[in-house]
C-alpha positions in Angstrom: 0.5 -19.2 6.7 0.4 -15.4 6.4 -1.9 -12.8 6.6 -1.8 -12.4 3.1 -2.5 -16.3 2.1 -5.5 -16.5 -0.3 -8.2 -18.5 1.3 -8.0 -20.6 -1.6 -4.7 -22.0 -0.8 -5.6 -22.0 3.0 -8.4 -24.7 1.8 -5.8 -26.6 -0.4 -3.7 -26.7 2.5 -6.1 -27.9 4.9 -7.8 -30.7 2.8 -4.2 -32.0 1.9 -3.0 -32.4 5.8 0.0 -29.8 5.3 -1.9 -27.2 7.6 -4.6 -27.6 10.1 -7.8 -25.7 10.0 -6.8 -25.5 14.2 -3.2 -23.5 13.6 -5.0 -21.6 10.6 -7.7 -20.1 13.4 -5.2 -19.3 15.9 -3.1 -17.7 13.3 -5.9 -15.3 12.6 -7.5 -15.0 15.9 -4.1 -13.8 16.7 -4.2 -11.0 13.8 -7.4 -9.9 14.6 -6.2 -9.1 18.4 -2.9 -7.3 16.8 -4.5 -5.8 14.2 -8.6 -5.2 14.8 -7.7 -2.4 17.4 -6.6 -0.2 15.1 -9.4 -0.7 12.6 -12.8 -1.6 14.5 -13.6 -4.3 11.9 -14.6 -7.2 14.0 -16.8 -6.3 16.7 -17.1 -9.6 18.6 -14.7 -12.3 18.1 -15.8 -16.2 18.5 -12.5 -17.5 19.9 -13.4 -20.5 21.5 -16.1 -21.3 18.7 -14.0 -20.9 16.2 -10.9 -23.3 17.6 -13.9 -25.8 18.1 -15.1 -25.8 14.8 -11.4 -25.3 13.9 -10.8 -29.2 15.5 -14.3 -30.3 13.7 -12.9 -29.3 10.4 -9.6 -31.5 11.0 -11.3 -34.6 11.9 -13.8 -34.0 9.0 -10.6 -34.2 6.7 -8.6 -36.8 8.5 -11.9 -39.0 8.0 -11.4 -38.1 4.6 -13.8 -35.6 3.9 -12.7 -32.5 0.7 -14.5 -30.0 2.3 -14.1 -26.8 -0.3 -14.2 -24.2 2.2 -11.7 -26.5 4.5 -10.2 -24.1 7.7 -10.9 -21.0 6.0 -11.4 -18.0 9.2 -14.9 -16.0 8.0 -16.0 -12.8 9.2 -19.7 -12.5 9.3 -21.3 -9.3 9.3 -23.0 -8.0 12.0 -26.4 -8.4 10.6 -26.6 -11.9 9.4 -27.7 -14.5 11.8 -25.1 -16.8 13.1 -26.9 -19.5 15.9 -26.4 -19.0 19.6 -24.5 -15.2 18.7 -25.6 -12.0 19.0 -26.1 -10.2 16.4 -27.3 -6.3 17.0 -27.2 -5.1 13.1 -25.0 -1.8 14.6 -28.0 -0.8 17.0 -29.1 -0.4 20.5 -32.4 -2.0 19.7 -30.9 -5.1 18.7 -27.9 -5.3 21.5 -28.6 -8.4 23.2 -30.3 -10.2 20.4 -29.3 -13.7 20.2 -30.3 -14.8 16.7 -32.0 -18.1 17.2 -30.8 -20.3 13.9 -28.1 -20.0 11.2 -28.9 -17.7 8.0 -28.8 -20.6 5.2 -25.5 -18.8 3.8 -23.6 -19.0 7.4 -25.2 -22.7 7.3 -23.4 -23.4 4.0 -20.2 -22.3 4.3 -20.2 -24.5 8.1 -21.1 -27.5 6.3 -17.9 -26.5 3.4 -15.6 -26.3 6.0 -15.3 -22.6 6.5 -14.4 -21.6 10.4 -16.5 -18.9 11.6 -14.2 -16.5 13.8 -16.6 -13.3 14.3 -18.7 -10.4 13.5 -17.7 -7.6 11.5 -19.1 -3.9 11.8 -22.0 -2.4 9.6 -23.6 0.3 9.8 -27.0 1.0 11.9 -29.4 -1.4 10.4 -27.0 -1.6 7.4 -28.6 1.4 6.1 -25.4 4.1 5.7 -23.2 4.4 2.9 -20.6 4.6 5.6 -19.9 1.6 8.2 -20.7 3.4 11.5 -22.9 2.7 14.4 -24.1 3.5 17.9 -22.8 0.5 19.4 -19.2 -0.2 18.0 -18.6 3.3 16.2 -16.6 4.3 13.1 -15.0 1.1 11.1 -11.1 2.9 9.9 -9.8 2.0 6.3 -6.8 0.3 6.3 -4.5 2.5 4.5 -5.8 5.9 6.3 -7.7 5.9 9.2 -9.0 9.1 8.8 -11.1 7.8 5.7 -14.3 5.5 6.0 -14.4 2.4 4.2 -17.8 3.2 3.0 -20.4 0.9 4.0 -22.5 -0.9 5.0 -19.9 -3.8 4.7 -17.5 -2.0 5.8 -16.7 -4.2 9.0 -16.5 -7.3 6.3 -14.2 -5.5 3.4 -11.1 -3.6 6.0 -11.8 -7.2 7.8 -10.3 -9.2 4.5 -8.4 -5.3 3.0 -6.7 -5.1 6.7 -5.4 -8.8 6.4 -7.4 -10.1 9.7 -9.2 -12.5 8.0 -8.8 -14.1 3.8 -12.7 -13.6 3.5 -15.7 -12.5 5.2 -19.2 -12.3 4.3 -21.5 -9.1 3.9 -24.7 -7.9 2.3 -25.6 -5.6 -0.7 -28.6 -3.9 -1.7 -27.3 -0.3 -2.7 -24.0 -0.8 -2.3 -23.0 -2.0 1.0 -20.6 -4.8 -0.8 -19.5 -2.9 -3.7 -18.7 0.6 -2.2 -16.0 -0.3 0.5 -13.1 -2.1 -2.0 -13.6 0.8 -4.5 
């Protein structure tokens, strides 16, 4: 499927055995290492994780599970745990910080079916307006790289706006969600 197929119909797809959640993470994982270059949205990719899971989700459904989320590649951004990652929240405090468990909303969309391919950029401590940091540096918008995306999910929105991944999760407490697709 293409970069621009709706994770909707990705999960249709998927739970119907036209498409495999396996050919659905290479398909991105492949777009993120053409495109993510370019835009500094994903700052650590999970490519073996993410073809395991990938093979996990496809036996789920061939055992007959309808898993709502089925095969669908997720960003996660860079300051929500994901188990056995690191996760460094943009700074040089955090850079080797292996986060311990799952946050319950990374938990969820694993047990829908959702294949978790990376981390997106955010800003230091997801505490800029813009998505820039001291590890990764400056996340570029899509349609002119001169421009921030705003931020702090800034990694997350150019992530799904760049066409690397059909959705990706972020945060928002002043913003950081709502600022980047304006």
């Amino acid at each position: 499927m293409s970069a621009v197929t709706s994770a909707r119909a990705i999960a249709r797809a998927v739970n119907a055995g036209t498409r495999s959640a396996r050919a659905e993470a290479e398909a991105c994982l492949a777009r993120i290492a053409a495109g993510n270059p370019a835009l500094n949205a994903i700052v650590a990719v999970h490519h073996d994780a993410a073809l395991a899971q990938a093979d996990a989700v496809d036996r789920r459904v061939a055992a007959g599970e309808t898993l709502p989320l089925a095969g669908i590649p997720v960003a996660v951004k860079d300051t929500i745990w994901v188990a056995g990652r690191r996760v460094t929240q943009g700074s040089r405090l955090f850079a080797d910080f292996v986060a311990p468990a799952d946050a319950i909303a990374v938990e969820r969309l694993r047990q829908a079916g959702a294949v978790l391919v990376g981390m997106a950029n955010s800003s230091e401590f997801a505490c800029k307006g813009v998505t820039t940091n001291p590890l990764f540096g400056p996340t570029r918008h899509p349609l002119d790289p001169a421009l921030t995306p705003g931020g702090s999910s800034g990694g997350p929105a150019v992530a799904v706006a760049g066409g690397l991944v059909p959705l990706a999760l972020g945060t928002d407490a002043g913003g950081s969600s709502r600022r980047p697709p304006a």
